[in-house]
N, C-alpha and C positions, 0 to 999 in steps of 0.2 A: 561444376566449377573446375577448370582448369590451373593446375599448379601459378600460370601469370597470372589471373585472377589475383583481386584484394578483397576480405571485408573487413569492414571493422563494426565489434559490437561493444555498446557499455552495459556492463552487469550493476546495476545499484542493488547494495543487501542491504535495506534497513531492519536495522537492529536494536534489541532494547538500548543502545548507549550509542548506538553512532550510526550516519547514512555511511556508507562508503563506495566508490565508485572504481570502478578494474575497467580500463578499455582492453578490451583484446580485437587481437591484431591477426590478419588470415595473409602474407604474400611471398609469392615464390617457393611457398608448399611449406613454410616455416608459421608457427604462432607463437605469437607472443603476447604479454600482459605487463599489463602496468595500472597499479593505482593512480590513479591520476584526481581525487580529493576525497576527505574525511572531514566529517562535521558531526562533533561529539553531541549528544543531547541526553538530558534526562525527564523522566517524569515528571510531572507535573502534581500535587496533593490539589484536592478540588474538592473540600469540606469530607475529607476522610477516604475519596476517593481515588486512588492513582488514575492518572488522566496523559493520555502522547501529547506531546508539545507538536501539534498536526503544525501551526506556523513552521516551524522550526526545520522539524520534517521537511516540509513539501520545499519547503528557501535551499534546504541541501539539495534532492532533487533536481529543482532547477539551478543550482550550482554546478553541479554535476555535469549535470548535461551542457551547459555552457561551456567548459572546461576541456570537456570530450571535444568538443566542436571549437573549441579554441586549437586544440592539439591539431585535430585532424585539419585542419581551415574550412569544414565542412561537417554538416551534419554525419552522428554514428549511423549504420547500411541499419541497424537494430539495437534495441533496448530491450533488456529483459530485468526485470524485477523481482526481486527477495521477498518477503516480508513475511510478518507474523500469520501463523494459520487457523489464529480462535478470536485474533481481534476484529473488532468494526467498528464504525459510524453510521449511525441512522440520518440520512438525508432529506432535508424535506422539500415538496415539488422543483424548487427552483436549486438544488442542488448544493443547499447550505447545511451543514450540519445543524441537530437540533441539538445537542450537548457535546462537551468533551468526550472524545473516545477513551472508556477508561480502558487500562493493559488487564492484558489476561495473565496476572499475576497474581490472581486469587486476590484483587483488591475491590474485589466489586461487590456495590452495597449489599445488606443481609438481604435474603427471602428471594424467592424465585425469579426469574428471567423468561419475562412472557416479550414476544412480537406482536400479539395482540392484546386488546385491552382497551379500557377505554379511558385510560391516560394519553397512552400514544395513541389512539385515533383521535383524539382532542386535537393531538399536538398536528399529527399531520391533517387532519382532515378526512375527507370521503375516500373512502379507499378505492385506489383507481382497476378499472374493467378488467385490465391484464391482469391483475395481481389474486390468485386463486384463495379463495377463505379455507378456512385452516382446515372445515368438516371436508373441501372438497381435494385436500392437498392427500397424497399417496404418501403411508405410513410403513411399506415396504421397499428396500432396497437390494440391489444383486450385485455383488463384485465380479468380475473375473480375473 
C-alpha cells in the first residue's frame, strides 16, 4: 500500500449491552476513526435462562454496516468482528438456530453441557459424514 492508497475498514464489538461500530479510515498515510452507530441491547430471561437478543444483534450489524456504506457511498474494503469467546448457537441443517443462545454469564441451566446426546440428536437429526464422533475427535492439544 502506498501512502495515496485508501482503505476503509468497520470494526463491530458486540458487546454484552451494545453493537457498536468504529469505521476506520487509511489515506495519505494518515488513519483515522469514527464511530459511526451504537445500538444498546440486553439479555433476554428465557424461563430462568439469560438468552442474547440474536434479532437485535444481528438488526445492529446490519445497521452498522449500512451506515459505514452510507458514510463511505460505498461498501467498507473490510469487516472485522468482536464478540464474545465462550458464547454460541447450536444450528440446525438449514441454518436456523434451535434455541436462544444463552450468555456465558454463568446463567446457564444446572447439570452438564454435552454436544452430544440424544436430546440434541433428536433435535438435529442424523449427524452428518463431516462431523467426527466424539470417541474419534483428538483429546490432545499443542500451543506455540
Amino acid at each position: 500500500m502506498t501512502s495515496t492508497d485508501e482503505h476503509h475498514a468497520l470494526a463491530l464489538d458486540l458487546g454484552s449491552s451494545s453493537v457498536r461500530a468504529v469505521l476506520g479510515s487509511y489515506r495519505q498515510g494518515v488513519i483515522s476513526t469514527e464511530e459511526v452507530f451504537r445500538l444498546h441491547h440486553q439479555a433476554v430471561d428465557d424461563h430462568g435462562t439469560l438468552t442474547w437478543d440474536l434479532e437485535r444483534i444481528m438488526d445492529g450489524v446490519r445497521r452498522s454496516i449500512a451506515m459505514a456504506t452510507q458514510r463511505l457511498g460505498r461498501a467498507p474494503d473490510s469487516i472485522g468482528i468482536d464478540t464474545w469467546g465462550v458464547d454460541y448457537g447450536l444450528l440446525d441443517a438449514h441454518g436456523e438456530l434451535l434455541r436462544p443462545a444463552p450468555t456465558g454469564t454463568g446463567a446457564w441451566p444446572a447439570g452438564p453441557r454435552t454436544w452430544t446426546g440424544p436430546s440434541l440428536r433428536r433435535r438435529l437429526g442424523k449427524r452428518p459424514a463431516s462431523c467426527p464422533s466424539r470417541s474419534t475427535r483428538s483429546t490432545s492439544s499443542t500451543r506455540t
